[in-house]
C-alpha positions as CSV (number, residue, x, y, z in Angstrom):
1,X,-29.8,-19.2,18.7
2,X,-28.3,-20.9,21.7
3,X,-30.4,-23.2,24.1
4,X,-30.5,-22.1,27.6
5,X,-27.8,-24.4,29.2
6,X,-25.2,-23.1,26.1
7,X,-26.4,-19.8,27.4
8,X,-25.4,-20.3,30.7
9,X,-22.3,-21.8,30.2
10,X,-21.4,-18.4,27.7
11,X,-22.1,-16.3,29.6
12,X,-24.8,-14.8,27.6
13,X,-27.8,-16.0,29.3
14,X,-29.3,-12.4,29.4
15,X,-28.8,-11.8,26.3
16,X,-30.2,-15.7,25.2
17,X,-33.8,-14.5,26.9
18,X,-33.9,-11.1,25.6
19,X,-33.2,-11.2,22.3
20,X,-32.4,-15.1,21.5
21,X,-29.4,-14.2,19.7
22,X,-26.0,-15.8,20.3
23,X,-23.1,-13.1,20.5
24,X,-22.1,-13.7,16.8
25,X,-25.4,-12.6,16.0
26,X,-25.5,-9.6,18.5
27,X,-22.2,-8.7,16.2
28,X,-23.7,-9.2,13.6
29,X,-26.5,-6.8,14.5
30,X,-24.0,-3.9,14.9
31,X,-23.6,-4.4,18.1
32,X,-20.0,-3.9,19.8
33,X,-19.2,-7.0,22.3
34,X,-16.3,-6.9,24.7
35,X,-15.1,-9.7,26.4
36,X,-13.4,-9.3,29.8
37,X,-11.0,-8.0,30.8
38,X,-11.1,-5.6,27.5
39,X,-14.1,-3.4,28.7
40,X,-13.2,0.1,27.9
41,X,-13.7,2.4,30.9
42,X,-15.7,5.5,31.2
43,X,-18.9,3.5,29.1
44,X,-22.0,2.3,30.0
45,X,-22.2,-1.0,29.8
46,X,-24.2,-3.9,30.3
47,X,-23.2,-7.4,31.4
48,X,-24.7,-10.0,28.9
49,X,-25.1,-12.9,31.2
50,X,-27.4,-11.0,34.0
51,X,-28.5,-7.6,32.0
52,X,-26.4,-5.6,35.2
53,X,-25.6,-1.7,33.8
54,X,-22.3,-1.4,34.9
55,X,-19.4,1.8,34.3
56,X,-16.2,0.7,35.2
57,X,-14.7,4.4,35.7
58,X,-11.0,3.0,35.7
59,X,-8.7,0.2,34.2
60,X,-8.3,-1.7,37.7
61,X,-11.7,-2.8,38.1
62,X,-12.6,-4.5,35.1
63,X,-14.1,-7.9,35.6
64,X,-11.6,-11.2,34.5
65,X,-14.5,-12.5,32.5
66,X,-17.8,-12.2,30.9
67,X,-19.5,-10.4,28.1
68,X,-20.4,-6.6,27.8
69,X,-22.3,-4.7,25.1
70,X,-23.0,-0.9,25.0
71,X,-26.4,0.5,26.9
72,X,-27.2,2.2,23.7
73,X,-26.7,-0.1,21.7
74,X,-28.5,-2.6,23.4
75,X,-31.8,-0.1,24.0
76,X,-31.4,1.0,20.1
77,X,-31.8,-3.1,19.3
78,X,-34.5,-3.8,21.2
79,X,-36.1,-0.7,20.1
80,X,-35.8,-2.3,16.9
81,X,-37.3,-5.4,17.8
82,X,-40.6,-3.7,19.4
83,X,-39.2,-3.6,22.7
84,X,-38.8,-1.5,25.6
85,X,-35.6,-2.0,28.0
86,X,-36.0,-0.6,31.4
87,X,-33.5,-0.4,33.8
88,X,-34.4,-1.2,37.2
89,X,-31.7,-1.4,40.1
90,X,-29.5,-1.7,37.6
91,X,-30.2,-4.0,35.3
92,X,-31.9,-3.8,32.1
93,X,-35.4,-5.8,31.3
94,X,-37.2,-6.4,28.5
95,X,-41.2,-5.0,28.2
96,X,-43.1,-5.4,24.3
97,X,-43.9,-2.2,23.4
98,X,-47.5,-3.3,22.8
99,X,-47.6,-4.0,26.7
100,X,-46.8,-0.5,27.5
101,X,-49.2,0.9,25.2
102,X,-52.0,-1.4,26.7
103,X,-51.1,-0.4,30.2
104,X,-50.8,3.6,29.3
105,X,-54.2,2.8,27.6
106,X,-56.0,1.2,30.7
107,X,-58.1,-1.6,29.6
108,X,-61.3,-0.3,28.3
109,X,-61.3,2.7,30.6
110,X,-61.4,5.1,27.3
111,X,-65.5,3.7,27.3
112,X,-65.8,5.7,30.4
113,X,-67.2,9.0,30.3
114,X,-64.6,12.1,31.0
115,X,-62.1,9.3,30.1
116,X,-59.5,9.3,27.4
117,X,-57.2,6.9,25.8
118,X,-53.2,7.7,25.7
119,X,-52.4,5.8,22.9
120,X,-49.5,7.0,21.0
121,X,-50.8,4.9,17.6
Protein backbone atom coordinates (compact mmCIF):
# COMPACT_ATOMS: atom_id res chain seq x y z
CA UNK A 1 0.00 0.00 0.00
CA UNK A 2 1.23 3.43 -0.94
CA UNK A 3 0.60 6.55 1.22
CA UNK A 4 -1.27 9.29 -0.44
CA UNK A 5 1.60 11.67 -1.46
CA UNK A 6 3.55 8.35 -3.09
CA UNK A 7 0.20 8.03 -4.72
CA UNK A 8 0.20 11.28 -6.15
CA UNK A 9 3.49 11.39 -7.34
CA UNK A 10 2.71 7.65 -9.34
CA UNK A 11 0.28 8.49 -10.66
CA UNK A 12 -1.98 6.09 -9.08
CA UNK A 13 -3.83 8.12 -6.78
CA UNK A 14 -7.20 6.64 -7.96
CA UNK A 15 -6.33 3.60 -7.77
CA UNK A 16 -4.48 4.32 -3.98
CA UNK A 17 -8.29 5.44 -2.61
CA UNK A 18 -10.17 2.75 -4.32
CA UNK A 19 -8.61 -0.22 -3.76
CA UNK A 20 -5.31 0.79 -1.60
CA UNK A 21 -3.19 -1.27 -3.77
CA UNK A 22 0.03 -0.03 -5.34
CA UNK A 23 0.30 -1.13 -9.15
CA UNK A 24 2.45 -4.19 -8.42
CA UNK A 25 -0.29 -5.37 -6.42
CA UNK A 26 -3.13 -4.40 -9.06
CA UNK A 27 -0.69 -6.93 -11.20
CA UNK A 28 -0.64 -9.03 -9.04
CA UNK A 29 -4.40 -9.21 -8.80
CA UNK A 30 -4.58 -10.13 -12.57
CA UNK A 31 -5.00 -7.02 -13.61
CA UNK A 32 -3.34 -5.74 -16.97
CA UNK A 33 -1.49 -2.18 -16.32
CA UNK A 34 -0.27 -0.08 -19.27
CA UNK A 35 1.93 2.70 -18.86
CA UNK A 36 1.81 5.46 -21.37
CA UNK A 37 2.33 5.88 -24.18
CA UNK A 38 1.74 1.84 -24.65
CA UNK A 39 -2.18 1.98 -24.21
CA UNK A 40 -3.59 -0.23 -26.81
CA UNK A 41 -6.34 1.44 -28.86
CA UNK A 42 -9.80 0.40 -29.46
CA UNK A 43 -10.13 -0.61 -25.28
CA UNK A 44 -11.79 0.82 -22.60
CA UNK A 45 -9.69 2.08 -20.32
CA UNK A 46 -9.41 3.70 -17.27
CA UNK A 47 -6.82 6.24 -16.06
CA UNK A 48 -5.46 5.12 -12.60
CA UNK A 49 -4.50 8.48 -11.20
CA UNK A 50 -8.21 10.17 -11.65
CA UNK A 51 -10.60 6.94 -12.36
CA UNK A 52 -11.39 8.91 -16.12
CA UNK A 53 -12.85 6.01 -18.69
CA UNK A 54 -11.05 6.78 -21.57
CA UNK A 55 -10.95 4.89 -25.45
CA UNK A 56 -8.25 6.05 -27.37
CA UNK A 57 -9.77 4.94 -30.87
CA UNK A 58 -6.26 5.51 -32.69
CA UNK A 59 -2.38 5.34 -32.04
CA UNK A 60 -1.95 9.26 -32.25
CA UNK A 61 -3.72 10.11 -29.26
CA UNK A 62 -2.31 8.21 -26.62
CA UNK A 63 -1.38 10.14 -23.57
CA UNK A 64 2.87 10.54 -22.88
CA UNK A 65 2.30 9.38 -19.43
CA UNK A 66 0.22 7.86 -16.72
CA UNK A 67 -1.27 4.49 -15.79
CA UNK A 68 -4.26 2.66 -17.43
CA UNK A 69 -6.02 -0.59 -16.53
CA UNK A 70 -8.93 -2.29 -18.32
CA UNK A 71 -12.76 -1.20 -17.30
CA UNK A 72 -13.49 -4.78 -16.90
CA UNK A 73 -11.00 -5.60 -15.13
CA UNK A 74 -11.15 -3.00 -12.83
CA UNK A 75 -15.29 -3.53 -12.23
CA UNK A 76 -14.55 -7.46 -12.02
CA UNK A 77 -11.99 -6.39 -8.91
CA UNK A 78 -14.00 -4.41 -7.13
CA UNK A 79 -16.77 -6.71 -7.58
CA UNK A 80 -14.54 -8.90 -5.83
CA UNK A 81 -13.92 -6.68 -3.05
CA UNK A 82 -17.78 -5.96 -2.31
CA UNK A 83 -17.82 -3.09 -4.36
CA UNK A 84 -19.78 -1.33 -6.81
CA UNK A 85 -17.93 0.99 -9.57
CA UNK A 86 -20.14 3.44 -11.21
CA UNK A 87 -19.28 5.51 -13.91
CA UNK A 88 -20.44 8.95 -13.78
CA UNK A 89 -19.19 11.60 -16.50
CA UNK A 90 -16.78 9.41 -17.13
CA UNK A 91 -15.10 8.40 -14.45
CA UNK A 92 -15.45 5.39 -12.33
CA UNK A 93 -16.37 5.63 -8.36
CA UNK A 94 -16.41 3.33 -5.82
CA UNK A 95 -19.99 2.57 -3.73
CA UNK A 96 -19.88 -0.76 -0.98
CA UNK A 97 -22.23 -3.00 -2.08
CA UNK A 98 -23.88 -2.98 1.31
CA UNK A 99 -24.71 0.87 0.67
CA UNK A 100 -26.62 0.01 -2.44
CA UNK A 101 -28.54 -2.62 -0.90
CA UNK A 102 -29.42 -0.23 2.14
CA UNK A 103 -30.51 2.47 -0.28
CA UNK A 104 -32.56 -0.09 -2.66
CA UNK A 105 -33.95 -1.19 0.80
CA UNK A 106 -35.19 2.29 2.12
CA UNK A 107 -34.43 2.50 5.74
CA UNK A 108 -37.14 0.84 7.55
CA UNK A 109 -39.82 1.57 4.99
CA UNK A 110 -40.44 -2.46 4.55
CA UNK A 111 -42.37 -1.79 8.37
CA UNK A 112 -44.84 0.20 6.34
CA UNK A 113 -47.91 -1.29 5.27
CA UNK A 114 -48.34 -2.03 1.32
CA UNK A 115 -44.43 -1.67 1.53
CA UNK A 116 -41.79 -4.18 0.56
CA UNK A 117 -38.14 -4.62 0.91
CA UNK A 118 -35.83 -5.06 -2.38
CA UNK A 119 -33.21 -6.80 -0.96
CA UNK A 120 -31.42 -9.03 -3.21
CA UNK A 121 -29.92 -11.21 0.13
Amino acid sequence: MTSGKQAIENGLLWLSRVFSLTREELREQGITVFEAPDVPADQVVVNLMNGVVVEFAIEGEMPDEGFYARREELIRLAEARGLELNEQNRTLMAVPKHALQAQVAGDGDADQPGARRLDSG
